[in-house]
C-alpha positions in Angstrom: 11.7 57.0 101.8 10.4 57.4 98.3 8.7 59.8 97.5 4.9 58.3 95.9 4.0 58.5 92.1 1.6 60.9 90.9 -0.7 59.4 88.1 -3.3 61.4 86.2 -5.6 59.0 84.8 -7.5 61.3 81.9 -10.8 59.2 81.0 -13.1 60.3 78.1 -16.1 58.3 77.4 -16.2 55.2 78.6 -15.1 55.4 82.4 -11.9 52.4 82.7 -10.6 55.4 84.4 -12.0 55.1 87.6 -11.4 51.4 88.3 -7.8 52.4 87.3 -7.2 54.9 89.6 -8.1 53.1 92.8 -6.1 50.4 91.6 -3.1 52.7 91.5 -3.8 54.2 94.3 -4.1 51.0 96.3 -0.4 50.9 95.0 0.5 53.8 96.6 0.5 56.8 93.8 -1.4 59.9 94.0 -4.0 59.9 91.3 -6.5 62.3 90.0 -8.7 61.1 87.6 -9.6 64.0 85.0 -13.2 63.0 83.1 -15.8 64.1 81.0 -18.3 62.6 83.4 -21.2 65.5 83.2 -21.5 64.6 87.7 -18.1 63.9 88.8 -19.0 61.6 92.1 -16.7 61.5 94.9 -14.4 59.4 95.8 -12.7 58.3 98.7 -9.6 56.9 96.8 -8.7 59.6 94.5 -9.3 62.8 93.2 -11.7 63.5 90.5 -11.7 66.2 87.9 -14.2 66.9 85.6 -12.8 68.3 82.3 -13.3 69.1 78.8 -11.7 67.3 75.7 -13.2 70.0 73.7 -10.2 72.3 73.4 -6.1 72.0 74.1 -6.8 74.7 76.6 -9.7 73.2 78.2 -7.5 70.1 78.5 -4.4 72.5 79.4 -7.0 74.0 82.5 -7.5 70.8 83.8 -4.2 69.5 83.9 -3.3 72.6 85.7 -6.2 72.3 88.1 -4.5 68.8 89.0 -1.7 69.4 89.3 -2.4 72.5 91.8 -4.4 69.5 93.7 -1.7 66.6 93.9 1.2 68.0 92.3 2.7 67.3 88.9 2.4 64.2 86.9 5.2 61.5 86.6 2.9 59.1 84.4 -0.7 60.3 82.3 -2.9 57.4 81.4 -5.3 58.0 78.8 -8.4 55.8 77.2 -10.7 58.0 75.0 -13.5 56.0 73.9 -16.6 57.6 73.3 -19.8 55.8 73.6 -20.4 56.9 69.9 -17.5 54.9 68.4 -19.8 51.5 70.0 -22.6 52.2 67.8 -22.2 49.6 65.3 -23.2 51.2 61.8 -22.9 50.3 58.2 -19.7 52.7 56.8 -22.0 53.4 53.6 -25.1 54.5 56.0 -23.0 56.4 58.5 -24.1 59.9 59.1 -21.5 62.8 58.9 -21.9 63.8 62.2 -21.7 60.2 64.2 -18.2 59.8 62.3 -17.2 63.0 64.1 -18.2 61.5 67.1 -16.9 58.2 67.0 -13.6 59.1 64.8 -12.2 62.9 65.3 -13.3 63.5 68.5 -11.6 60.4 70.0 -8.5 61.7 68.2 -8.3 65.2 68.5 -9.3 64.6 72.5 -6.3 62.2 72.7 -3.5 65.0 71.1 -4.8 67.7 73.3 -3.9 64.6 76.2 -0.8 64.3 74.8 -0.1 67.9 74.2 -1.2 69.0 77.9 1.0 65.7 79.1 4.3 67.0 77.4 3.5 70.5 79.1 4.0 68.7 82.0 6.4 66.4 81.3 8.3 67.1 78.5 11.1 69.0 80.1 11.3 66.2 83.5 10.2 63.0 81.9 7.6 60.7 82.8 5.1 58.4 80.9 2.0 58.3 78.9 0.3 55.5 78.5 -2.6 55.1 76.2 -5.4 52.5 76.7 -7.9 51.3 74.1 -9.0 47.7 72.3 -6.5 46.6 69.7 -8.8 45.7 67.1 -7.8 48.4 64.8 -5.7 46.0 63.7 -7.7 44.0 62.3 -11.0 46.0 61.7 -14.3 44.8 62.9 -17.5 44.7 61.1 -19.9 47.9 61.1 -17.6 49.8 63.5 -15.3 51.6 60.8 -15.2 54.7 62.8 -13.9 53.3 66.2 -11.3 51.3 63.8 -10.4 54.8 62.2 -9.6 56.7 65.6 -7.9 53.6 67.4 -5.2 53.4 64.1 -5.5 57.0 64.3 -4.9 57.5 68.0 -2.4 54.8 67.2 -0.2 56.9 65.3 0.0 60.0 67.3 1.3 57.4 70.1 4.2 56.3 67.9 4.8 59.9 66.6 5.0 61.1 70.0 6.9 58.8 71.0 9.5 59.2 68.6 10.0 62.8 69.3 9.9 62.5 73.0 12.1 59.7 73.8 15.2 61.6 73.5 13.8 64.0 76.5 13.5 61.1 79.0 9.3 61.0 78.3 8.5 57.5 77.5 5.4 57.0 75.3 
């Protein structure tokens, strides 16, 4: 019998993550779903975590944490998309501090993901896969800093999976 898949599904802002999860886990995988939801309800389907995107080791700690709960990963799904980066906003009128928001935060939380992913996974394999609207493509008007951390979140996908493929981790 093979042996089920264990997913974590890591969620920052807003929550695809959940939905997610209990589909996979109506496939059969063990999933934990690690969030930045302030009340992490329960669920009946799978495991919640809450978590922190505000540091690699927070990130690190609740990697760790789920992986004590259902064992390690073979896949990490990831969608970081802070409500911030929704807030349509003239780029000349945009305040220092709601680019930090919408545009580094979304980035830096999604290298720490990757970073606490390869911890797991780099020396086993496995997956990442990360979620999020492709319209950094093409830009969209008044929401320059979600189209800045999409490209940018874009890049450390391809980067990562560059260096990683060659270790059986498929990005």
């Amino acid at each position: 019998m093979d042996q089920a898949r264990t997913v974590f599904v890591v969620n920052a802002g807003v929550d695809v993550g959940s939905a997610l999860g209990r589909g996979l886990a109506s496939r059969g995988a063990r999933v934990v779903l690690l969030t930045d939801g302030e009340a992490v309800p329960p669920d009946d389907v799978i495991e919640r975590i809450a978590c922190s995107f505000a540091s690699r080791a927070a990130l690190e700690q609740a990697f760790a944490n789920a992986a004590a709960r259902v064992g390690a990963p073979d896949q990490v799904v990831a969608s970081v998309l802070p409500l911030a980066a929704l807030q349509e906003q003239a780029i000349q009128a945009m305040p220092h501090e709601q680019w930090q928001q919408a545009c580094r935060a979304p980035m830096k939380a999604l290298l720490y993901v990757l970073q606490a992913a390869f911890t797991h996974m780099g020396e086993r394999g496995g997956s990442v896969v990360a979620l999020g609207p492709s319209l950094s493509l093409a830009g969209a008007p008044r929401l320059a800093a979600l189209s800045a951390a999409l490209e940018g979140q874009r890049g450390f996908v391809k980067s990562a999976a560059r260096q990683w493929g060659r270790r059986g981790l498929t990005v």
